[in-house]
N, C-alpha and C positions, 0 to 999 in steps of 0.2 A: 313348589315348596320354597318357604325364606329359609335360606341361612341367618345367625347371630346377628352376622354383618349387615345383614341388610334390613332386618328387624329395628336394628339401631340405628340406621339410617332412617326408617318412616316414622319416628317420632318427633325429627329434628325440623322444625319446621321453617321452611325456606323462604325468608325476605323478598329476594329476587322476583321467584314463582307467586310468593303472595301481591306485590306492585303490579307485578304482569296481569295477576286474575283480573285487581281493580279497574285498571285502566281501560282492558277487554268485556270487560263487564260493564262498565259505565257507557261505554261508548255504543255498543250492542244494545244497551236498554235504552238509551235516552237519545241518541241523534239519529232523527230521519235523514235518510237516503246516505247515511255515511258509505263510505268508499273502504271495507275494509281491507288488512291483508288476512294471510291464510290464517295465524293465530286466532283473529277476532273473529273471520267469519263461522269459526265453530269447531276446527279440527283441530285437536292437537299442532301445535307445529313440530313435536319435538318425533311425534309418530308417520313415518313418512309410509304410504304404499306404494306396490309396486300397478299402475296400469293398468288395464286389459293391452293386449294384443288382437287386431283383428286383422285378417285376411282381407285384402282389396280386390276385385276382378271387376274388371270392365268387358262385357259380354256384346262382341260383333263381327264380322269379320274386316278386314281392312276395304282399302279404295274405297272409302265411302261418301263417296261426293260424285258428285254429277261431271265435275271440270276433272277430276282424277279417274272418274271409269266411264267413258261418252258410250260406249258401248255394251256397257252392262248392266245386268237387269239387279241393279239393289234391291229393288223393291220395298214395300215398307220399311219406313214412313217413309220414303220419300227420298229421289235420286239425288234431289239438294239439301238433305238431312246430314249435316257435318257432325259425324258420329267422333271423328279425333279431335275435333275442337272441340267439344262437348267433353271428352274424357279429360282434357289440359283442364277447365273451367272445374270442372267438377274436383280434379285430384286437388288445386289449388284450396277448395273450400274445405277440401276433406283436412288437409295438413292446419287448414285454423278451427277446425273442430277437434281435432286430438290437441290444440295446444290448449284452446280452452278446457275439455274434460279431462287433460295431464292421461293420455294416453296414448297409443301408439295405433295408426292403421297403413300397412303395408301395404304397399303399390306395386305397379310394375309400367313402364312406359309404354307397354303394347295389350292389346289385346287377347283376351281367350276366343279364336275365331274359328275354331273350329273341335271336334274331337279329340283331336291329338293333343289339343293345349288342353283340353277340360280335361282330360287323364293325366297333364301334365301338376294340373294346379290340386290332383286332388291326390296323387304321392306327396307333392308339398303336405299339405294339409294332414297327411297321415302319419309324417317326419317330424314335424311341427309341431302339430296339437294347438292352434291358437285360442286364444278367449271364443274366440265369435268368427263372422265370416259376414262379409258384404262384397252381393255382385248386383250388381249395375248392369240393365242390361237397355240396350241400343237397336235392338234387331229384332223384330218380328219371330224370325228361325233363328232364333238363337237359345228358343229354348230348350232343344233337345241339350245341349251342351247345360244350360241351369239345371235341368233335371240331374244330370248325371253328378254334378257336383254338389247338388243337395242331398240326394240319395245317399252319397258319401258320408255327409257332415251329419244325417240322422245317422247311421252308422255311427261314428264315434261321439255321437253326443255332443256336438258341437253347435250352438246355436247359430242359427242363421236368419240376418235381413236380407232380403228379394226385392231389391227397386228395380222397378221398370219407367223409366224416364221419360215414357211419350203419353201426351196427352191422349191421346186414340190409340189401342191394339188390340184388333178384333181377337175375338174367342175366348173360352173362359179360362177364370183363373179360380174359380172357387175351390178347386184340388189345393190351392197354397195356403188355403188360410186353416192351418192344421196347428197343432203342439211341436214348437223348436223352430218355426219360422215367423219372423216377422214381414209379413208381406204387402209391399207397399207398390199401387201405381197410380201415377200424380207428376203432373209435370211440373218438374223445376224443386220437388218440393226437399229443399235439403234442412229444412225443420225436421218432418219426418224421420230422414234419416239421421241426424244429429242425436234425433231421442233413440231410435234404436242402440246407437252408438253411446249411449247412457246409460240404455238397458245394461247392456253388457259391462260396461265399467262400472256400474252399481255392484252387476253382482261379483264382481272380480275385487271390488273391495268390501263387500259383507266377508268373503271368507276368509281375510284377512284382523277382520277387526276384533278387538277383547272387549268384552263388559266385566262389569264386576258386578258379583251379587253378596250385597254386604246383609251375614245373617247373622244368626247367634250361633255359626260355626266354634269351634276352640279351636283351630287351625286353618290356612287356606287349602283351598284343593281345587282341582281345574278340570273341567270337561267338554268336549266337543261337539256342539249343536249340531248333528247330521246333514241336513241338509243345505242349509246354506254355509258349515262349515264356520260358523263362528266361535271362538275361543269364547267362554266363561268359567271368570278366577273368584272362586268363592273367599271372600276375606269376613274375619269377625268382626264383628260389631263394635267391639271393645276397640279396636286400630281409628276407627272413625270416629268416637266417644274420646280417647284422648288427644286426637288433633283438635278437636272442637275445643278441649280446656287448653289447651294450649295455644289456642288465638288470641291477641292482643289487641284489644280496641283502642290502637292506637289514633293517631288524626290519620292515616292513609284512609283508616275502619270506615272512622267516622265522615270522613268526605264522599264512601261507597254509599254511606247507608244517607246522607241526607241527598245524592241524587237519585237515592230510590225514594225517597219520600218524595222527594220534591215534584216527583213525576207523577204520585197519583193523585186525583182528586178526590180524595176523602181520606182519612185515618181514622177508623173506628173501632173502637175499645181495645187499641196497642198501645202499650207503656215503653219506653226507652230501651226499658231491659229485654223484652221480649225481641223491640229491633235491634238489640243487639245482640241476640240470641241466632236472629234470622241470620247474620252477616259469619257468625263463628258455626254455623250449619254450612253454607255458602262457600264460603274460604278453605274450611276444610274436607269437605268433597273435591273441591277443587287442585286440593294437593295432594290428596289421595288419589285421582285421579293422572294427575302426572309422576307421583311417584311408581304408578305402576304402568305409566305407560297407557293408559287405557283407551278407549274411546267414547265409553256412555256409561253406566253404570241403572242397578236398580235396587233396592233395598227393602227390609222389613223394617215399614216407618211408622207405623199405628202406635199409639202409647206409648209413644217415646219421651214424654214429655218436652220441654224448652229442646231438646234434642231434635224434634221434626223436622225435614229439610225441605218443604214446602214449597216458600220463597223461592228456593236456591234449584230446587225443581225445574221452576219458570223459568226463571234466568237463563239455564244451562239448557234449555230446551231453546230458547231464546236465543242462541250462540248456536244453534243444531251442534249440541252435543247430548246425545239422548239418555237421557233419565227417566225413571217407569217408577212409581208407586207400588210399593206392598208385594215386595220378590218378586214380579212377576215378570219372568224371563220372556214368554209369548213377547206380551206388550211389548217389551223394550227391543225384541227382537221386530217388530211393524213401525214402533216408532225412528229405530235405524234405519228400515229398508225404505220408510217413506219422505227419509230427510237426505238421503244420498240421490232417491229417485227424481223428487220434485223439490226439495232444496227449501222443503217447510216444512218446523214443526208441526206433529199431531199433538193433540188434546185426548192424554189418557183419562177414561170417565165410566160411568157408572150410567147404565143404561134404565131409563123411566120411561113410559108411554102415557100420553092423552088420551085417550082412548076417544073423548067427543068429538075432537077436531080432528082426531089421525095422526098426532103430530108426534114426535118423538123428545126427550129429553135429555143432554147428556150434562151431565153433575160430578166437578169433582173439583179439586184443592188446587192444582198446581200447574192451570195454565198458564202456557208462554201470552206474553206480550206481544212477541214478532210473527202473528200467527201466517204474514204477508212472508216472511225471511226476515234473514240478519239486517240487510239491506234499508229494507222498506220501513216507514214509521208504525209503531206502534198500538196495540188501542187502549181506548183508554181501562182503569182500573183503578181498585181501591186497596188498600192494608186493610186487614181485619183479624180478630180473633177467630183461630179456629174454630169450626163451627161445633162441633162433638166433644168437646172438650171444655174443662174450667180452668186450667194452669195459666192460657193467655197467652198460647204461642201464636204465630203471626201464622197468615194464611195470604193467599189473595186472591182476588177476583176479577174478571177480565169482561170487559164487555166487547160481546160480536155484534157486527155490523148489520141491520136487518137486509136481505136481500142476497145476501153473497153467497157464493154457489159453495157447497161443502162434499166432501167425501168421507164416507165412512168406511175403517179397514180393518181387516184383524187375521193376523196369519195363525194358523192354526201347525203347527211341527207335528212331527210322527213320522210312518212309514210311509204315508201317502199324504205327503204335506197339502194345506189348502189357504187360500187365502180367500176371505171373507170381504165382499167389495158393494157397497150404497153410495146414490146417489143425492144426493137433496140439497137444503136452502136454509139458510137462517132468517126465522119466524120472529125473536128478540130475545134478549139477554132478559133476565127476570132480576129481582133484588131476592134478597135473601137475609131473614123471612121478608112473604110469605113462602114461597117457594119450596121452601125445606131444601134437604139434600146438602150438598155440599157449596162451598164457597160461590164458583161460576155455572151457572146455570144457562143451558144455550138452546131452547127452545127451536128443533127441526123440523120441517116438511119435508119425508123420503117421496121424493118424485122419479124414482123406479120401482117402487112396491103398491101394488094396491091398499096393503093394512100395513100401518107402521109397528104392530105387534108382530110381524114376521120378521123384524131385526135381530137377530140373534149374537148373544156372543155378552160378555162382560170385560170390562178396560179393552171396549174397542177404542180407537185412536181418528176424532173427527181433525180431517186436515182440511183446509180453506182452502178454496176454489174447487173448480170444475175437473176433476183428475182421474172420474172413473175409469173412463178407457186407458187411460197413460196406466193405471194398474191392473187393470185385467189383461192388456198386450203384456206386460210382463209376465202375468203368470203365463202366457201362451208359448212366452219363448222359453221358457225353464218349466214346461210341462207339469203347471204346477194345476191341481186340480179347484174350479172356482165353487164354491158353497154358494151357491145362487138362491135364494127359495124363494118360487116364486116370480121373478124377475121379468119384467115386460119386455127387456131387451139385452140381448145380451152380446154386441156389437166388438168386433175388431177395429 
């Protein structure tokens, strides 16, 4: 709930925050491979989280070298298997993997090598309560001791990665690849574990983050997304309607809006006013956005006339700060969890089938441009007239690369939450007309289904690149149940 005060504070529209938006926004849209900081590259700056915390265990028992125990049978891998200097190297990588993901993963200088420390580390563990847990393990027999501290951590609900570090160790492991573990073994591979280590700090900041869902409320009101725990602050419509009259197309404006012209290669049937319309949409989401703190936002945009935020959709999707089309919480809640996980926006769309070729369609208004990241360059795109409409608000259109590997996502909330996960390829971007539908048209090959009529779902969210498995191991560690239909494979 606002107080007076603070009522009269979101109408005042702040200079400062609007130069910041420009220059973040310019920079995100129009320069490849720019270097951002944490403002530009999509998150609030002004909204700090806190981490995940993960548990470290390095699993073996000591003297493990050949020159340290001449008389002892280490046994697998191997009596010249330098299982401490493997722990130094490894803790080393781990400390630049929490600095890059801004998190924290807890060590210890010694080893769990036996029973007595795997009881010890899992009173830790029960004292503690950490985000996650990663053990490392070095030893052949050392699983009895993994067992007993996984068993634990399913207990409390604690997610857990399982690296096993050696290229060869006989016997199976298909007991680990269950719900709440990530199970990994692969020599040397600290890719693998870095993403685990993402999993976890993904979800450790979804249940921190706010969306706003801007509707024809007459008041705001706030409620708690279950299961991932995400805050959504219902504001009215009317709060985002008078920041928009209250934007000044001054020369800051007009310098935002001729580097968005400047960048696409076509303008078809937009007038001046309409892009200036697009920029006073744009500007003031974006201060509504920091006046509340938030971190993504979704709205009821249909017939809104010169009022659609379209454009500004793109943009802010283009900054990975997620924006959803037409209230719809789901979505905006897949296009968070897929810009935290893989650090790209998705393309919320409206799902069509070929039915001759097999191939699938997704159709909508308000693709990002950075469909690579903030980072990477761009693709190309036009201005255009809305397409469903006569008023002449701006829209745009994005064209995708033929060939490039796509994912398609869609979480489904409830009591037995699900996340919906395709695989496929981009076939070509269509023009439009003929095409019909909306603005960008992205014509797909699903190459995990045999009929691409068994897609299911509406504003599912196509992300670029090859990501299926990076989210269905998610859903595995947060036992989240996968909506398969169908599916040729359904791989850890």
């Amino acid at each position: 709930m606002h107080d007076n005060k603070h009522l009269k504070a979101t109408y005042t529209f702040n200079r400062r925050s609007f130069l910041t938006t420009i220059g973040a926004t310019y920079g995100a849209l129009t320069v490849p491979g720019l270097r951002l900081n944490a403002a530009e590259s999509g998150r609030p700056a002004q909204r700090r989280k806190q981490g995940a915390a993960v548990r470290a265990a390095f699993l073996y028992p000591p003297s493990t070298t050949f020159s340290d125990n001449p008389d002892g049978w280490w046994s697998w891998p191997g009596n010249e298997f330098d299982a401490e200097g493997r722990q130094k190297s490894y803790s080393t990588a781990l400390k630049e993997i929490e600095k890059r993901l801004g998190m924290k993963i807890i060590t210890e200088n010694r080893s769990v090598a036996n029973n007595k420390d795997a009881e010890k580390l899992i009173r830790e563990i029960e004292t503690n309560r950490p985000d996650g847990l990663l053990l490392i393990m070095f030893y052949n027999r050392s699983l009895p001791q993994a067992d007993m501290i996984l068993q634990a951590a399913q207990k409390l609900d604690i997610p857990a990665v399982f690296f096993i570090g050696l290229g060869v160790k006989h016997g199976s492991v298909i007991q680990y690849r269950r719900p709440g573990v990530y199970f990994i073994q692969s020599l040397d591979n600290l890719k693998a574990i870095e993403y685990g280590m993402r999993m976890i700090n993904t979800h450790k900041h979804m249940k921190q983050s706010l969306l706003l869902s801007i509707t024809e409320a007459d008041k705001p009101r706030e409620s708690i997304e279950k299961f991932f725990g995400i805050k959504v602050r219902v504001i009215p419509f009317q709060r985002y309607a008078d920041l928009f009259y209250k934007v000044k197309i001054d020369e800051a404006t007009q310098e935002l809006m001729k580097k968005i012209v400047g960048g696409a290669r076509e303008i078809r049937g937009v007038n001046r006013e309409s892009l200036k319309n697009a920029m006073r949409a744009h500007l003031a989401l974006t201060e509504l956005l920091s006046i509340e703190n938030a971190d993504g936002l979704t709205m009821n945009c249909l017939r809104r006339g010169m009022l659609k935020p379209c454009v500004s959709f793109s943009l802010l999707n283009s900054r990975l700060i997620p924006a959803a089309c037409e209230n719809d919480l789901p979505a905006a809640y897949t296009q968070l969890l897929g810009q935290l996980l893989i650090s790209r926006p998705g393309f919320q769309h409206n799902p069509c089938y070929e039915t001759e070729r097999n191939h699938y369609y997704a159709s909508h208004c308000t693709c990002a441009t950075k469909i690579y990241g903030p980072r990477e360059p761009e693709l190309e795109y036009l201005l255009r007239r809305f397409a469903h409409t006569n008023e002449g608000s701006c829209a745009i259109q994005v064209f995708w690369n033929p060939k490039d590997p796509v994912t398609m996502v869609k979480y489904y909330p409830g009591e037995k939450p699900k996340l919906d996960i395709y695989a496929g390829s981009v076939v070509e971007s269509h023009p439009m007309p003929p095409a019909a539908g909306c603005a960008t048209n992205v014509e797909i090959e699903i190459t995990d289904r045999s009929d691409a009529c068994m897609v299911r779902g509406h504003h599912n969210l196509l992300f670029c690149g090859d990501f299926a498995r990076q989210f269905r191991l998610f859903a595995q560690l947060y036992k989240m149940e996968l909506a398969d239909t169908a599916i040729y494979r359904n791989k850890y």
